[in-house]
C-alpha positions as CSV (number, residue, x, y, z in Angstrom):
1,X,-10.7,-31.0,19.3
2,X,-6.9,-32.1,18.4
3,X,-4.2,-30.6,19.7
4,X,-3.4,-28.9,15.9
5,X,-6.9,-27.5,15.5
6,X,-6.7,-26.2,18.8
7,X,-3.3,-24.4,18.4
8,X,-5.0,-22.7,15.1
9,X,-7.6,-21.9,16.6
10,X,-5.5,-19.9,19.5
11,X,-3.3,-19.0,16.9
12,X,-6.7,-16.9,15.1
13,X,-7.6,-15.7,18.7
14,X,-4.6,-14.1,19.1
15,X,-4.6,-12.7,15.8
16,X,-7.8,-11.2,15.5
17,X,-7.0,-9.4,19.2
18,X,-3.9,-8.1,18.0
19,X,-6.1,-6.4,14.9
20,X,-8.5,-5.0,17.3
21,X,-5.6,-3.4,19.2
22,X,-3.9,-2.4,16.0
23,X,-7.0,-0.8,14.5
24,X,-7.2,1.1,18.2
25,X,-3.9,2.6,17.5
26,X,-4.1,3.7,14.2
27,X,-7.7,5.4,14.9
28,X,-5.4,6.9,18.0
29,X,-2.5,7.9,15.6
30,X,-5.0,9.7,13.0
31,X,-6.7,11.6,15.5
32,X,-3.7,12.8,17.6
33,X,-2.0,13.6,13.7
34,X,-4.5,15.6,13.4
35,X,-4.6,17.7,16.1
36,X,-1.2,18.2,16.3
37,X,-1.1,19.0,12.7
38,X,-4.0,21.9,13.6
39,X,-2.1,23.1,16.9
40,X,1.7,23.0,15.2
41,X,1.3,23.1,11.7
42,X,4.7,25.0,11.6
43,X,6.3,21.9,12.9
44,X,4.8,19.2,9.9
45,X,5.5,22.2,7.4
46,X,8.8,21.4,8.4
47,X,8.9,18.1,8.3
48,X,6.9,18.0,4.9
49,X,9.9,19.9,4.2
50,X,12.4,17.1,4.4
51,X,12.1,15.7,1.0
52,X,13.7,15.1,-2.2
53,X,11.7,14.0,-5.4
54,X,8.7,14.6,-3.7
55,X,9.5,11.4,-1.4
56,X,9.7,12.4,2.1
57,X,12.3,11.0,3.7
58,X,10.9,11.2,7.5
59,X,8.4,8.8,6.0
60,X,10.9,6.7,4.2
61,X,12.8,5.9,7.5
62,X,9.9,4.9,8.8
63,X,8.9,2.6,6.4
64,X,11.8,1.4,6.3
65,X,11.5,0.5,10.2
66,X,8.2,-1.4,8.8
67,X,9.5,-3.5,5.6
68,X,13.0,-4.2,7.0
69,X,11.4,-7.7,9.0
70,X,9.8,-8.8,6.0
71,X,13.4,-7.6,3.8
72,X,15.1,-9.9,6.5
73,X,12.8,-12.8,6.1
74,X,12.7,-13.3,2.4
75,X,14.4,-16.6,1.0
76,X,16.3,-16.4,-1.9
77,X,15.8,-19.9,-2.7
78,X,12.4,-19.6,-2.6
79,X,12.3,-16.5,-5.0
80,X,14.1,-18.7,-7.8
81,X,10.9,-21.2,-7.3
82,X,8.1,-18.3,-8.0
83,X,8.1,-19.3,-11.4
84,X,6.6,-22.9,-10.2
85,X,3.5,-21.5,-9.1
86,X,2.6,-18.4,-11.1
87,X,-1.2,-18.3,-10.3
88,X,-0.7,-15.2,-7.8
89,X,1.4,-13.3,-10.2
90,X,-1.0,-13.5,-13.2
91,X,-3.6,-12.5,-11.1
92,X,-1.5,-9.5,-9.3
93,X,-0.4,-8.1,-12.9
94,X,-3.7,-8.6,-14.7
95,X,-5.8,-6.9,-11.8
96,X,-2.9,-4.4,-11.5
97,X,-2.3,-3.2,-15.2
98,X,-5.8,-4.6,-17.1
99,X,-8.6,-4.0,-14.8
100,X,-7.7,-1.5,-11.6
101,X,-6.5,2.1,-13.7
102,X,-9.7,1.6,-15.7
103,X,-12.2,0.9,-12.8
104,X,-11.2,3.7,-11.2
105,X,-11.2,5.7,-14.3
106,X,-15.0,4.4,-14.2
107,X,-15.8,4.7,-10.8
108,X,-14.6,8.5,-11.1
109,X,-16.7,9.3,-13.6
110,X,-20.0,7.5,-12.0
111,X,-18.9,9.9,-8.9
112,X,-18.4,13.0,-9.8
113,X,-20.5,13.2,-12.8
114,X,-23.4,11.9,-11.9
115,X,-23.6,10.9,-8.2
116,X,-22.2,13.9,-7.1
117,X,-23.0,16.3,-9.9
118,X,-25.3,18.5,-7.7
119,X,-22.6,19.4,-5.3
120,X,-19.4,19.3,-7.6
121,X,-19.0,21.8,-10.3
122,X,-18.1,20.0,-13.4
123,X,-14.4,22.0,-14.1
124,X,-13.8,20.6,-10.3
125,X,-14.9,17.2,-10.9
126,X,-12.8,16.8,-13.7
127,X,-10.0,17.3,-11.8
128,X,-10.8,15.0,-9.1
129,X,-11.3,12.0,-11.8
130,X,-7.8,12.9,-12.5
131,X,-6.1,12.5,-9.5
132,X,-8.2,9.3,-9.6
133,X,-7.0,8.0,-12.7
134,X,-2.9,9.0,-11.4
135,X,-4.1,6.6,-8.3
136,X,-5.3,3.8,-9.9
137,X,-2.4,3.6,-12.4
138,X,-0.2,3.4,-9.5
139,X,0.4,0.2,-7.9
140,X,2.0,0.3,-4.4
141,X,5.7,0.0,-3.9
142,X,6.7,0.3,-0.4
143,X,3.9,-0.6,1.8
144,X,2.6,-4.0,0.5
145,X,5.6,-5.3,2.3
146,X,3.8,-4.3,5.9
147,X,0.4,-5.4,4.5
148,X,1.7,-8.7,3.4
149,X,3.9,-9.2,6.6
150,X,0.6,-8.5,8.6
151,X,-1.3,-11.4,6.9
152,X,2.1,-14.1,6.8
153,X,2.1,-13.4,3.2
154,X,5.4,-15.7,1.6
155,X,8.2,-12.9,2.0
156,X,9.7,-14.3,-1.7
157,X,6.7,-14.2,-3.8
158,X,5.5,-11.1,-2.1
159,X,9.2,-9.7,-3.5
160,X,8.8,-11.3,-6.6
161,X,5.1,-9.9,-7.0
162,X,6.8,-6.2,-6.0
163,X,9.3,-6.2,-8.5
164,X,7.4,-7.1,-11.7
165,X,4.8,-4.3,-11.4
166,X,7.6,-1.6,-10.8
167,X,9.3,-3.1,-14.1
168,X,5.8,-2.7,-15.7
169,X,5.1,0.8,-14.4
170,X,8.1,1.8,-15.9
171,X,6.6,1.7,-19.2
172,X,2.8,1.2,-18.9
173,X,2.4,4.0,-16.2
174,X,2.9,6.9,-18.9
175,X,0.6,5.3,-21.8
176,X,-2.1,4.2,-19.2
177,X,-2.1,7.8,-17.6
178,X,-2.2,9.0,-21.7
179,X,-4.9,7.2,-22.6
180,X,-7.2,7.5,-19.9
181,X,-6.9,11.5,-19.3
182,X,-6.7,12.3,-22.8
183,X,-3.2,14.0,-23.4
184,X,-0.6,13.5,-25.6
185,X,2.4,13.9,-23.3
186,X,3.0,12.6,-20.0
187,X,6.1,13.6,-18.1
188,X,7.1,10.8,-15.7
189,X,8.6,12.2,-12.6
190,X,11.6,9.5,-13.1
191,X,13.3,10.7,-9.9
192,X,10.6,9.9,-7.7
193,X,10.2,6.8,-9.3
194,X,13.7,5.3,-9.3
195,X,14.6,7.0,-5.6
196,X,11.1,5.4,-4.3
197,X,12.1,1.7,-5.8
198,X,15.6,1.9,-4.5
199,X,14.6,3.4,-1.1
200,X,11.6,0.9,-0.5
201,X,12.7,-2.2,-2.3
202,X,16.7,-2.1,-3.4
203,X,18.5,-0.9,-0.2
204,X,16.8,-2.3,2.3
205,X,16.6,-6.1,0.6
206,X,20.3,-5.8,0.5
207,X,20.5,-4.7,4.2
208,X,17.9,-7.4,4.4
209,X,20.1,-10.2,2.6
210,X,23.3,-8.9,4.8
211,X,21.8,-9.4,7.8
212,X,20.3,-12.5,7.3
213,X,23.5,-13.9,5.3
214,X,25.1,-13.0,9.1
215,X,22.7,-14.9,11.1
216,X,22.5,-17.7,9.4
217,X,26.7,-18.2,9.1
218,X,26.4,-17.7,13.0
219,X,23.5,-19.9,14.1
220,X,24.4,-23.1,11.8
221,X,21.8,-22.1,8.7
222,X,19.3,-22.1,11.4
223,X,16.1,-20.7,10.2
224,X,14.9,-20.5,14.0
225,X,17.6,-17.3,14.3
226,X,15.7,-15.5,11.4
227,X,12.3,-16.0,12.9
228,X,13.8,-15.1,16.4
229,X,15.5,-12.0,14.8
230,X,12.3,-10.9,13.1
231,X,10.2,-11.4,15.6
232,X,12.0,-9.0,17.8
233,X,11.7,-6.0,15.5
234,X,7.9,-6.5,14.9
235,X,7.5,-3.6,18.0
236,X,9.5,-1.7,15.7
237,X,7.4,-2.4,12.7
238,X,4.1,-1.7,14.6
239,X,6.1,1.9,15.8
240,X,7.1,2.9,12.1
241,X,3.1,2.2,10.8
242,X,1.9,4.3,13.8
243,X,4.5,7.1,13.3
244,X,3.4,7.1,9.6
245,X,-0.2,7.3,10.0
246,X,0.1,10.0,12.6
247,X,3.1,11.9,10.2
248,X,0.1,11.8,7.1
249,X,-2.7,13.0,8.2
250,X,-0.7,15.7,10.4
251,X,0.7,17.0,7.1
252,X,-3.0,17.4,5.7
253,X,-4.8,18.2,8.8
254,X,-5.6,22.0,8.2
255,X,-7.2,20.4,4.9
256,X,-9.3,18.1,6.7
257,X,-10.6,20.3,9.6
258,X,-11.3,23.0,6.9
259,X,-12.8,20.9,4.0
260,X,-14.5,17.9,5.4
261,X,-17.3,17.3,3.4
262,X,-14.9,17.4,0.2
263,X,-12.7,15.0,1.6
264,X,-15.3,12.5,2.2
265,X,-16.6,12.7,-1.2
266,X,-13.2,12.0,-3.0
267,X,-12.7,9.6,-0.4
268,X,-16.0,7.7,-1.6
269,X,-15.2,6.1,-5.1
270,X,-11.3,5.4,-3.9
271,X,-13.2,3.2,-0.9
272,X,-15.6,1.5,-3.5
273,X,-12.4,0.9,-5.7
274,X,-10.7,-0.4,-2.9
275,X,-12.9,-3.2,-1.9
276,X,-14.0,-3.5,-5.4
277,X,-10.3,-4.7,-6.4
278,X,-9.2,-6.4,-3.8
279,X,-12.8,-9.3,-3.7
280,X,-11.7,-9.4,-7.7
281,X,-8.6,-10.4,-7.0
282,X,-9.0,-12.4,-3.8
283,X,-11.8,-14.0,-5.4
284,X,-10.2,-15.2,-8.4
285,X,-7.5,-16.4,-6.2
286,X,-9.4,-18.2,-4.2
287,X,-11.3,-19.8,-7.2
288,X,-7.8,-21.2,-8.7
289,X,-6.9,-22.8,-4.9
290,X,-4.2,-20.2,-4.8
291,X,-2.5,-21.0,-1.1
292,X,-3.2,-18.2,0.9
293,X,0.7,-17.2,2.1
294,X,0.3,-15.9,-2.0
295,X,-3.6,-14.5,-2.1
296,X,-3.5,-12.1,0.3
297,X,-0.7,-10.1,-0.8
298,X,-1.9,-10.7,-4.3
299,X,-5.3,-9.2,-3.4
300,X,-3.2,-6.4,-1.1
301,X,-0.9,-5.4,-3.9
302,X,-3.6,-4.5,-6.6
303,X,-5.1,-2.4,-3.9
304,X,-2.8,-0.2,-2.6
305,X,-1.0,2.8,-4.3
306,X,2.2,3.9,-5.0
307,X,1.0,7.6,-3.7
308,X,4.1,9.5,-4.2
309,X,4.3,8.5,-7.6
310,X,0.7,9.9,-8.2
311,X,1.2,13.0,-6.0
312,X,4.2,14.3,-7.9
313,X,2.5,13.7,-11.6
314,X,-1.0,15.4,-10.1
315,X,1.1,18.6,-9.4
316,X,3.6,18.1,-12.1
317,X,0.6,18.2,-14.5
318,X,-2.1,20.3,-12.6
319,X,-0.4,22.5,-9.9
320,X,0.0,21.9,-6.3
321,X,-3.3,23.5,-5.4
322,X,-5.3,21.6,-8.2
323,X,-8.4,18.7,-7.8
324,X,-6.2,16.4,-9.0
325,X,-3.4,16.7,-6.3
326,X,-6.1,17.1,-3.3
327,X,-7.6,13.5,-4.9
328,X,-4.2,11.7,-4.7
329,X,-3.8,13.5,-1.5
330,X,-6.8,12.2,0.3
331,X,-6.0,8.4,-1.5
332,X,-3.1,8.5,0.7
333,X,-5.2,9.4,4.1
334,X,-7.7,6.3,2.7
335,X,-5.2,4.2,2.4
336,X,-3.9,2.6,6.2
337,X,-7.5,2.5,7.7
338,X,-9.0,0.8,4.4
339,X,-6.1,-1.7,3.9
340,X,-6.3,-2.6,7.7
341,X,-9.8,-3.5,7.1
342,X,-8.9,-5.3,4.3
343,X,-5.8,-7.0,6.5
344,X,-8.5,-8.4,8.9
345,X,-10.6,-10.1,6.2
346,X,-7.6,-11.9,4.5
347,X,-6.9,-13.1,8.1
348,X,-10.1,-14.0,8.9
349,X,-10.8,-16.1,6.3
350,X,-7.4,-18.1,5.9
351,X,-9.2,-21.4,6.3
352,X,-10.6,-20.8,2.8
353,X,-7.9,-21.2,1.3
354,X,-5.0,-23.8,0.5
355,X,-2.1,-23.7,2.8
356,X,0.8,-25.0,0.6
């Protein structure tokens, strides 16, 4: 074996242990949410509290304590050579805006009107295709950044990718959300919207840029002191995910102990939806030789949700106690375990794709 293959090959090891670890913590950081959310629920009513727009700012702090590394790392060179090599983006928009609000749409319907007919009563299991629906017309802002940054997505094109489907959602969100649940007028919650892209993409790439504008005028344009820099803070990004996890399921945990069964069957067709979008686009990424540093987060982005979007139009819409808002409710709690999953396969299969 050569020296390079073997240093890849280390390089996986040590990977796929720090996934196993990972995946440890999280399950530890859901179950201890949890419980603390059963035995002090006064304590994450209050932090559920802190929030304006329907964007809780507890959990914005710490997602910004996740994305800042990746904020830090991104090249603004490289973001004015996206354009060379727009593969990734096609494939992120398409899957994004053409295929994922309607699959789930589908995969809603299949669900609750037919698998799960016996046990859902059909006023209930329209409601729950609707909170659907507000999910999968919802690509993620915020936390694509940590998925990408787990899988040494390109910083740039991850940005880049980011950036056009928030421009999008601004005016396909409303029509898509229209069409597929049948109403005339949607009301577009544009405070949680513009807050959520400033707070998760605006403010900290500038803090991002500033800080490595400052280590790069100290170290000599030294791209060493970036890396360096990063590297320190990834305890802190591994921190802010746990913290989050644990923050999210302690602010639904009373629902969880109490309805169970009813979270696992809204949970089912956002699973199927999940893996279902992400081998679509990972697939077709793979089938255009897309280099893998763009593939993964491409495949990542059309996955995730932007959930606080789809929480504040479910109970803008339907109420606070409706279907709809318990569905976008339990997409969140899906959400970290799925996308970890999905994390490990993108990492685990890196040798399948180009690296350049």
């Amino acid at each position: 074996m050569t020296t390079a293959a073997a240093e890849i090959d280390s390089r996986a090891a040590g990977l796929g242990l720090f996934e196993k670890w990972l995946s440890v913590w999280v399950g530890g950081a859901i179950l201890v949410g949890i419980a603390l959310g059963n035995i002090a629920p006064e304590l994450f009513y209050s932090l559920a509290a802190i929030e304006y727009a329907s964007v809780n700012l507890v959990v914005a702090v710490l997602i910004w304590a996740m994305i800042f590394p990746m904020m830090v790392a991104v090249d603004f060179g490289a973001v004015r050579r996206v354009g060379d090599k727009p593969k990734g983006l096609i494939i992120t928009l398409v899957v994004n805006w053409l295929i994922k609000p309607f699959t789930m749409a589908a995969l809603g319907v299949l669900f609750f009107e037919v698998v799960f007919a016996d046990v859902i009563a059909p006023a209930d299991a329209q409601q729950y295709i609707a909170g659907l629906i507000l999910l999968g017309a919802a690509p993620c802002t915020a936390m694509v950044f940590v998925w990408s940054q787990l899988t040494k997505g390109d910083p740039a094109y991850t940005l880049v990718q980011v950036a056009a489907n928030d421009l999008i959602m601004i005016v396909a969100f409303a029509p898509i959300v229209a069409l597929l649940l049948g109403v005339t007028d949607i009301s577009v919650p544009w405070e949680t919207l513009l807050l959520s892209v400033a707070l998760y993409v605006v403010v900290p790439l500038a803090a991002g840029a500033f800080v490595r504008h400052r280590l790069l005028a100290t170290h000599g344009g030294d791209e060493a002191a970036v890396s360096e820099f990063t590297g320190r803070l990834k305890p802190l990004s591994i921190i802010g995910l746990l913290l989050t996890v644990l923050l999210l399921f302690g602010f639904q945990a009373e629902t969880i102990v109490a309805r169970p069964l009813l979270i696992a069957l809204i949970a089912a067709p956002i699973i199927v939806q999940s893996y279902g979008i992400f081998l679509i686009a990972y697939g077709w990424a793979k089938a255009l030789k897309v280099p893998h540093a763009v593939a993964a987060p491409c495949a990542l982005i059309g996955t995730s949700n932007f959930f606080e979007l789809a929480v504040a139009v479910a109970i803008g819409l339907f109420g606070l106690g409706s279907g709809a808002a318990l569905a976008t409710v339990v997409g969140v709690l899906v959400e970290v375990p799925v996308m970890l999953s999905l994390v490990a396969i993108a990492n685990r299969t890196r040798a399948s794709f180009p690296t350049g």
